[in-house]
C-alpha positions as CSV (number, residue, x, y, z in Angstrom):
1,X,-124.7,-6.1,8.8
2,X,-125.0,-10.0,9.1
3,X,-123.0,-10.7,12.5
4,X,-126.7,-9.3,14.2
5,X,-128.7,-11.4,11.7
6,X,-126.5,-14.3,12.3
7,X,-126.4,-13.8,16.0
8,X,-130.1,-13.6,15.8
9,X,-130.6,-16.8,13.9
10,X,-128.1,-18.9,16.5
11,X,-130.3,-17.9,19.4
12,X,-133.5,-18.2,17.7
13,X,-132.8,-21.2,15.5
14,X,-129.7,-23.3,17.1
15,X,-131.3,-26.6,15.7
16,X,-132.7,-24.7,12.3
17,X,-129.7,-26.1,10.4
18,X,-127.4,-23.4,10.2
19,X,-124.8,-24.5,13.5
20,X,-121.4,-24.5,12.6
């Protein structure tokens, strides 16, 4: 719970903000 959601985020969002 969180590695999907995080996973998720990089692939849908890799410019959002949250790139480390």
């Amino acid at each position: 719970m969180g590695s999907e959601l995080r996973g998720i985020c990089i692939s849908l969002g890799t410019g959002s903000g949250h790139r480390r």
